[in-house]
C-alpha positions in Angstrom: 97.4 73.2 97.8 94.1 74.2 98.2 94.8 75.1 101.9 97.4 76.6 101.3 96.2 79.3 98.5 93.4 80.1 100.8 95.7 80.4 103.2 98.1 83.0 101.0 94.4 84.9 99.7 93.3 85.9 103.6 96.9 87.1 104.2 96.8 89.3 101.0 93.4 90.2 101.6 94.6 90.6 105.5 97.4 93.3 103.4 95.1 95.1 101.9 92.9 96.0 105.0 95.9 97.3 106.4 96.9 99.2 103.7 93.2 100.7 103.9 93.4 101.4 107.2 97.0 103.1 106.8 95.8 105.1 103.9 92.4 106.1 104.7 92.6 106.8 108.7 96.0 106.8 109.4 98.0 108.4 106.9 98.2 112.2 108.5 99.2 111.0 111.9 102.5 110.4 113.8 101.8 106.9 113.6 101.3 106.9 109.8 104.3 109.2 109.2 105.8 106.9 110.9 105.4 103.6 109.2 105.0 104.9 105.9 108.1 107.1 106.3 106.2 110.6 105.6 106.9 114.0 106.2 103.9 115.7 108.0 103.5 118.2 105.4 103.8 116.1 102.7 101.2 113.9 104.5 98.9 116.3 104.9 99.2 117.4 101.2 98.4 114.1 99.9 95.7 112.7 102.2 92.9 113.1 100.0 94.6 111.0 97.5 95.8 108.6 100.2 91.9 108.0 101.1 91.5 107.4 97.5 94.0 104.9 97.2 92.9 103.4 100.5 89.3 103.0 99.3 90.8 100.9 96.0 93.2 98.5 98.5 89.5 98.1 100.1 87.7 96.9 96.8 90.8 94.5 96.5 90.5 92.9 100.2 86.6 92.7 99.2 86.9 91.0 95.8 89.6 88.7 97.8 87.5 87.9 100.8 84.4 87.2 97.9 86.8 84.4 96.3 87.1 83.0 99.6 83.9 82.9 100.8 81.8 81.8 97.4 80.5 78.4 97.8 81.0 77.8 93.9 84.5 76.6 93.5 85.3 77.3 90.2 83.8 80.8 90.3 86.0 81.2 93.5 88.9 80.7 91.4 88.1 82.9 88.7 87.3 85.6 91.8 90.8 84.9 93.0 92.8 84.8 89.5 90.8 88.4 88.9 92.0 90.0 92.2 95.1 88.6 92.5 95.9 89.6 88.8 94.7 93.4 89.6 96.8 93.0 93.1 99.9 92.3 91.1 99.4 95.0 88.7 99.0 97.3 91.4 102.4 96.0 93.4 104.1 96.3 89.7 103.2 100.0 89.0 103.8 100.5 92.9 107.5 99.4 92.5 107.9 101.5 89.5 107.0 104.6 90.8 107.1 104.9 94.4 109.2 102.4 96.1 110.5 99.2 94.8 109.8 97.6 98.5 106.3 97.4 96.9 107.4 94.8 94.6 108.2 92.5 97.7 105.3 93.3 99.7 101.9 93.2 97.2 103.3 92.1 94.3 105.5 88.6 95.0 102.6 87.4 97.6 100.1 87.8 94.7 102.8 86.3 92.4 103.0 83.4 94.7 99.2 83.0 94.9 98.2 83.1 91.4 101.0 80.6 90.8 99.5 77.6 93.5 96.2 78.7 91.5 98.0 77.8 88.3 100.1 74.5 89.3 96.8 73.5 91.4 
């Protein structure tokens, strides 16, 4: 199981650089609109928030990518049950106010994770 949760962390952390990436660098450009189905001037309005928000999905992948890599086992876990808590806060309030696809995408992975951490 243990294999498998580190397994389920790197893809969530894996997430989160993407959703950096997407937010900070890529969110006013045809590829961004694009993906994240924006209009160019609402894109444009919002970037500075989007860097914002990108710059937090960042911390997350960090704090992920810490749990993995600390060679203290138990402080790994608390690393991981810390980050993957925040990460599925963050997918909850995502779902509630911008699109419940969010739910699916951050949250349940997170869900999933924190559960293996549980049952393990």
């Amino acid at each position: 199981m243990d294999t498998l949760n580190s397994i389920l962390v790197c893809f969530i952390a894996l997430q989160h650089i993407t959703f950096l990436i997407l937010e900070m660098f890529l969110w006013d450009t045809p590829f961004g609109h694009k993906v994240l189905k924006l209009e160019p001037s609402f894109a444009k309005a919002s970037a500075f928030l989007a860097k914002n928000q990108g710059i937090y999905n960042g911390f997350l992948a960090a704090g992920l990518i810490w749990s993995l890599l600390t060679p203290e086992a138990l402080f790994g876990h608390q690393l991981q049950i810390f980050f993957l808590s925040c990460v599925l806060v963050a997918g909850i309030v995502g779902a509630l106010t911008a699109s419940v696809g969010i739910l699916f995408i951050q949250a349940l992975p997170a869900a999933v994770a924190l559960s293996l951490i549980y049952f393990n």
